[in-house]
C-alpha positions as CSV (number, residue, x, y, z in Angstrom):
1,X,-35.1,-73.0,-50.2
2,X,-38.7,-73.3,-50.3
3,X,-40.0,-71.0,-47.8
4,X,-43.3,-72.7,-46.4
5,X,-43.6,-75.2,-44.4
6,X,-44.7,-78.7,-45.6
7,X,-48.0,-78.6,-45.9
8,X,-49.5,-82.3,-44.8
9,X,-47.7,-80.7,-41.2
10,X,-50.1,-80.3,-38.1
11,X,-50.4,-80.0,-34.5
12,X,-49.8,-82.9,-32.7
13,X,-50.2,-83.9,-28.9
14,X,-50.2,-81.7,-26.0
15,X,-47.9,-82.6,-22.9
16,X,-48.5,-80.1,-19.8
17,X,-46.9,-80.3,-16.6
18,X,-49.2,-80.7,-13.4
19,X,-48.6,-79.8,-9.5
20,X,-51.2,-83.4,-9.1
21,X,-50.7,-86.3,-10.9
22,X,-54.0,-88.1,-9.8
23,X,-56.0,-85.3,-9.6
24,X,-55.4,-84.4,-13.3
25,X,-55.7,-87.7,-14.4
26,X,-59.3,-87.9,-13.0
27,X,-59.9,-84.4,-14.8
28,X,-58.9,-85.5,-18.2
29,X,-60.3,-88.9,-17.6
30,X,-63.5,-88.6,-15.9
31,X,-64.9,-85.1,-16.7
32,X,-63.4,-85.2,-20.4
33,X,-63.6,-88.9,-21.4
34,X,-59.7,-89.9,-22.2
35,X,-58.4,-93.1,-21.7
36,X,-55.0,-94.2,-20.1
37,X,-52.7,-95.8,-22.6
38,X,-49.6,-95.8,-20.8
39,X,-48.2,-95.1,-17.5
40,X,-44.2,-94.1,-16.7
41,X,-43.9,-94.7,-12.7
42,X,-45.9,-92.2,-10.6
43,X,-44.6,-88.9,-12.4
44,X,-46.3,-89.2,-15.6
45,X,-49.3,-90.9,-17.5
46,X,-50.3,-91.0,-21.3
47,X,-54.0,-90.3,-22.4
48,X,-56.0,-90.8,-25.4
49,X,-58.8,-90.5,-27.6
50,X,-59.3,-93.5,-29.6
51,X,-56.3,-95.3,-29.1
52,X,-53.7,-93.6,-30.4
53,X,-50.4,-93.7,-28.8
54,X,-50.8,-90.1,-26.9
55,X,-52.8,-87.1,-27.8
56,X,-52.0,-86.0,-23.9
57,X,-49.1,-86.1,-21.7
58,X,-49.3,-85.0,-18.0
59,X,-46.5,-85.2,-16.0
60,X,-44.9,-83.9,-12.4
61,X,-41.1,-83.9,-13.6
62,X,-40.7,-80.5,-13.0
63,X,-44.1,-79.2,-11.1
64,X,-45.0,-81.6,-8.4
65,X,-46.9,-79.3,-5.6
66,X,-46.3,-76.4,-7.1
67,X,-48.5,-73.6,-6.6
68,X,-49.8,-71.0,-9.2
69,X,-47.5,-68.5,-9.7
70,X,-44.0,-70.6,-9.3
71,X,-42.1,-70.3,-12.8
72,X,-42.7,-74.0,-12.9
73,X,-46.0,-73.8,-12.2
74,X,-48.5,-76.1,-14.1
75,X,-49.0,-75.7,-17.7
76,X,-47.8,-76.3,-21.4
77,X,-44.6,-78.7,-21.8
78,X,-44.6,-78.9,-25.7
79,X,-47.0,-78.5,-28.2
80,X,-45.9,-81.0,-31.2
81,X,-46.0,-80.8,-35.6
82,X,-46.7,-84.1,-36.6
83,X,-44.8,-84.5,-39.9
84,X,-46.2,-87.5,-42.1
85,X,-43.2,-88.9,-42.7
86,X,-39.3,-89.8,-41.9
87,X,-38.4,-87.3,-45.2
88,X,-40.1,-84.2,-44.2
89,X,-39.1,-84.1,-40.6
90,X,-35.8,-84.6,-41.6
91,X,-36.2,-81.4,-43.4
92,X,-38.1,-79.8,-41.7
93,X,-34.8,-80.3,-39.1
94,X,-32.4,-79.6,-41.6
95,X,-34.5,-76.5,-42.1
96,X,-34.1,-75.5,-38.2
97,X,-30.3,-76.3,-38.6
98,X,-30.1,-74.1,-41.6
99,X,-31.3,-71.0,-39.9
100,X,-29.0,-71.6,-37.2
101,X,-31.4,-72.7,-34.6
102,X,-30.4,-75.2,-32.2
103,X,-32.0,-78.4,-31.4
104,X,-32.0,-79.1,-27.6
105,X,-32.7,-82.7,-28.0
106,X,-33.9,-85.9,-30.6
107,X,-35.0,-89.6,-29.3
108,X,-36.6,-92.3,-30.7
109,X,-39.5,-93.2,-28.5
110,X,-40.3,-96.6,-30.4
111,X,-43.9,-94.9,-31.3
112,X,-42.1,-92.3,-33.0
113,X,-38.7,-90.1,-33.8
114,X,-39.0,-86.7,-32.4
115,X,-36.9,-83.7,-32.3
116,X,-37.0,-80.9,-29.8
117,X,-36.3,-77.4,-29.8
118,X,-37.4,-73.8,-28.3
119,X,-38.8,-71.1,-29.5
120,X,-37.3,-67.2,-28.6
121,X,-39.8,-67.4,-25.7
122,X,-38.4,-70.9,-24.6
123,X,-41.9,-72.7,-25.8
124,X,-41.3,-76.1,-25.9
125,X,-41.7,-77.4,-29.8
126,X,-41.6,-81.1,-30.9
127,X,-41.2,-81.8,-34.2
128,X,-41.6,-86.1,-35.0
129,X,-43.3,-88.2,-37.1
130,X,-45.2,-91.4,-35.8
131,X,-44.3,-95.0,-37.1
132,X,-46.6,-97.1,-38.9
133,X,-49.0,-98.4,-35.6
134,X,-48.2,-102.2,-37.2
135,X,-44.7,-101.5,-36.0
136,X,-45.7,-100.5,-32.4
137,X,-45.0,-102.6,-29.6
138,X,-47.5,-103.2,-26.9
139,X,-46.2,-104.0,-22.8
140,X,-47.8,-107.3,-21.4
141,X,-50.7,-105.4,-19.7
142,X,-51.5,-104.0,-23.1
143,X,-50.3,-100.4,-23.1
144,X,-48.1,-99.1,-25.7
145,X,-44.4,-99.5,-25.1
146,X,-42.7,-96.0,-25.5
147,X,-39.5,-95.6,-25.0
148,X,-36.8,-92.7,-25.1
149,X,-33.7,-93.8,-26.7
150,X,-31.2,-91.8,-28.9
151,X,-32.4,-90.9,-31.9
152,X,-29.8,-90.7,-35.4
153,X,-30.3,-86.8,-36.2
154,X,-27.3,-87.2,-39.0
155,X,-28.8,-90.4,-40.2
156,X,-32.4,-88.2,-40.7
157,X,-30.7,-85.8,-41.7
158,X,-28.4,-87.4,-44.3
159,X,-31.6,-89.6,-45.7
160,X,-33.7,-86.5,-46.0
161,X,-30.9,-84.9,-48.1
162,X,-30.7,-88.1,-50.1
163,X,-34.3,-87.8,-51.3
164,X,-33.8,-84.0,-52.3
Protein backbone atom coordinates (compact mmCIF):
# COMPACT_ATOMS: atom_id res chain seq x y z
CA UNK A 1 0.00 0.00 0.00
CA UNK A 2 1.26 3.22 -0.84
CA UNK A 3 1.81 5.06 2.20
CA UNK A 4 1.06 8.80 1.34
CA UNK A 5 -1.79 10.34 0.86
CA UNK A 6 -2.92 11.41 -2.64
CA UNK A 7 -1.33 14.25 -3.37
CA UNK A 8 -3.98 16.57 -5.53
CA UNK A 9 -5.84 16.12 -1.70
CA UNK A 10 -6.60 19.53 0.30
CA UNK A 11 -8.45 21.16 2.91
CA UNK A 12 -11.80 21.79 2.16
CA UNK A 13 -14.63 23.91 3.91
CA UNK A 14 -14.97 24.71 7.35
CA UNK A 15 -18.42 24.02 9.27
CA UNK A 16 -18.39 25.41 13.04
CA UNK A 17 -21.14 25.26 15.30
CA UNK A 18 -22.52 28.69 16.80
CA UNK A 19 -24.59 29.58 20.09
CA UNK A 20 -26.23 32.62 17.35
CA UNK A 21 -27.25 31.96 14.11
CA UNK A 22 -27.88 35.66 13.00
CA UNK A 23 -25.30 37.05 14.81
CA UNK A 24 -22.66 34.87 13.05
CA UNK A 25 -24.05 35.23 9.93
CA UNK A 26 -23.66 39.10 10.09
CA UNK A 27 -19.96 38.34 11.28
CA UNK A 28 -18.97 36.28 8.46
CA UNK A 29 -21.09 38.31 6.09
CA UNK A 30 -20.69 41.85 6.88
CA UNK A 31 -17.27 42.19 8.67
CA UNK A 32 -15.58 39.43 6.36
CA UNK A 33 -17.42 39.75 3.02
CA UNK A 34 -19.13 36.11 2.44
CA UNK A 35 -22.14 35.58 0.68
CA UNK A 36 -25.14 33.34 1.54
CA UNK A 37 -25.59 30.57 -0.87
CA UNK A 38 -27.93 28.41 0.87
CA UNK A 39 -30.10 28.39 3.84
CA UNK A 40 -31.57 24.98 5.76
CA UNK A 41 -34.53 26.34 8.05
CA UNK A 42 -33.39 28.70 10.94
CA UNK A 43 -30.51 26.19 12.30
CA UNK A 44 -28.06 26.56 9.68
CA UNK A 45 -26.84 28.74 6.62
CA UNK A 46 -24.14 28.10 3.81
CA UNK A 47 -21.56 30.94 2.95
CA UNK A 48 -19.18 31.54 0.24
CA UNK A 49 -16.52 33.23 -1.45
CA UNK A 50 -17.10 33.29 -5.12
CA UNK A 51 -19.86 31.13 -5.56
CA UNK A 52 -18.94 27.93 -4.69
CA UNK A 53 -21.28 25.65 -3.11
CA UNK A 54 -19.87 26.19 0.64
CA UNK A 55 -16.51 27.14 1.83
CA UNK A 56 -18.47 27.81 5.44
CA UNK A 57 -21.07 26.16 7.30
CA UNK A 58 -22.52 27.60 10.58
CA UNK A 59 -25.01 25.90 12.23
CA UNK A 60 -27.07 25.71 15.88
CA UNK A 61 -27.79 21.77 15.74
CA UNK A 62 -26.00 21.19 18.70
CA UNK A 63 -25.00 24.83 20.26
CA UNK A 64 -27.89 27.04 20.24
CA UNK A 65 -27.38 29.49 23.37
CA UNK A 66 -24.66 27.92 24.62
CA UNK A 67 -22.27 29.71 26.56
CA UNK A 68 -18.40 29.37 26.44
CA UNK A 69 -17.27 26.70 28.39
CA UNK A 70 -20.29 24.02 27.72
CA UNK A 71 -18.67 20.86 25.88
CA UNK A 72 -20.90 21.95 23.00
CA UNK A 73 -19.88 25.16 23.06
CA UNK A 74 -19.25 27.02 19.74
CA UNK A 75 -16.54 26.04 17.55
CA UNK A 76 -15.11 23.56 14.79
CA UNK A 77 -17.75 20.86 13.39
CA UNK A 78 -15.47 19.33 10.59
CA UNK A 79 -12.74 20.40 8.78
CA UNK A 80 -13.00 18.67 5.16
CA UNK A 81 -10.09 16.87 2.33
CA UNK A 82 -11.34 17.62 -0.83
CA UNK A 83 -10.36 14.62 -3.04
CA UNK A 84 -10.43 15.55 -6.90
CA UNK A 85 -12.25 12.83 -7.81
CA UNK A 86 -14.85 9.67 -7.23
CA UNK A 87 -11.48 7.22 -7.51
CA UNK A 88 -9.34 8.69 -4.90
CA UNK A 89 -11.89 9.17 -2.25
CA UNK A 90 -12.92 5.90 -2.62
CA UNK A 91 -9.50 4.98 -1.63
CA UNK A 92 -8.72 7.15 0.36
CA UNK A 93 -11.95 5.34 2.27
CA UNK A 94 -10.84 2.00 1.54
CA UNK A 95 -7.59 3.22 3.06
CA UNK A 96 -9.55 4.34 6.49
CA UNK A 97 -11.33 0.82 6.29
CA UNK A 98 -8.09 -0.95 5.84
CA UNK A 99 -6.58 0.43 9.02
CA UNK A 100 -9.61 -0.54 10.84
CA UNK A 101 -10.94 2.81 11.39
CA UNK A 102 -14.61 3.32 11.35
CA UNK A 103 -16.56 5.54 9.29
CA UNK A 104 -19.39 7.22 11.41
CA UNK A 105 -21.36 8.25 8.39
CA UNK A 106 -21.37 8.78 4.14
CA UNK A 107 -24.26 10.91 2.14
CA UNK A 108 -24.60 12.23 -0.99
CA UNK A 109 -25.42 15.79 -0.74
CA UNK A 110 -26.26 16.35 -4.55
CA UNK A 111 -23.07 18.96 -4.56
CA UNK A 112 -21.04 16.24 -3.50
CA UNK A 113 -20.34 12.52 -1.84
CA UNK A 114 -18.85 12.80 1.45
CA UNK A 115 -17.62 10.42 4.04
CA UNK A 116 -17.29 11.09 7.76
CA UNK A 117 -15.21 9.96 10.37
CA UNK A 118 -13.29 11.00 13.78
CA UNK A 119 -10.10 11.28 14.68
CA UNK A 120 -8.65 9.72 18.40
CA UNK A 121 -9.58 13.15 19.70
CA UNK A 122 -13.20 12.94 18.22
CA UNK A 123 -12.29 15.88 15.42
CA UNK A 124 -14.79 15.78 13.02
CA UNK A 125 -13.09 14.82 9.41
CA UNK A 126 -14.94 14.84 6.02
CA UNK A 127 -13.49 13.35 3.42
CA UNK A 128 -15.76 14.04 -0.30
CA UNK A 129 -15.15 15.04 -3.52
CA UNK A 130 -17.45 17.83 -5.30
CA UNK A 131 -19.42 16.99 -8.56
CA UNK A 132 -18.74 18.65 -11.71
CA UNK A 133 -20.76 22.32 -10.85
CA UNK A 134 -22.72 21.61 -14.53
CA UNK A 135 -24.35 18.80 -12.59
CA UNK A 136 -25.51 20.98 -9.66
CA UNK A 137 -28.92 21.85 -9.11
CA UNK A 138 -30.03 25.28 -8.21
CA UNK A 139 -33.60 25.90 -5.79
CA UNK A 140 -36.08 28.34 -7.51
CA UNK A 141 -34.68 31.38 -5.49
CA UNK A 142 -31.31 30.50 -6.93
CA UNK A 143 -29.38 28.86 -4.16
CA UNK A 144 -27.74 25.64 -4.56
CA UNK A 145 -29.91 22.64 -3.80
CA UNK A 146 -27.93 20.38 -1.24
CA UNK A 147 -29.25 17.61 -0.02
CA UNK A 148 -28.32 14.67 2.44
CA UNK A 149 -29.27 11.39 1.06
CA UNK A 150 -27.52 7.97 1.47
CA UNK A 151 -24.55 7.76 -0.10
CA UNK A 152 -23.26 3.94 -1.83
CA UNK A 153 -19.98 3.46 0.33
CA UNK A 154 -19.63 -0.29 -1.26
CA UNK A 155 -20.45 1.00 -4.66
CA UNK A 156 -17.26 3.73 -4.02
CA UNK A 157 -15.64 1.45 -2.72
CA UNK A 158 -16.03 -1.42 -5.19
CA UNK A 159 -15.44 1.29 -8.28
CA UNK A 160 -12.32 2.48 -6.63
CA UNK A 161 -11.04 -1.10 -6.38
CA UNK A 162 -11.98 -1.59 -10.02
CA UNK A 163 -9.61 1.15 -11.22
CA UNK A 164 -6.63 -0.34 -9.05
Amino acid sequence: MDPAIDPRAVIGHVHLKVSDLARAEDFYTRVLGFEVTNRYGDSAVFLSAGGYHHHLGLNTWHSKGSAPGDPRRPGLFHFAILYPDRASLGKAVSRVLEQGWQIDGAADHAVSEAVYLHDPDHNGIELYRDRPREEWKLEPDGSIHIVTEPLDVRALLAEAAALS
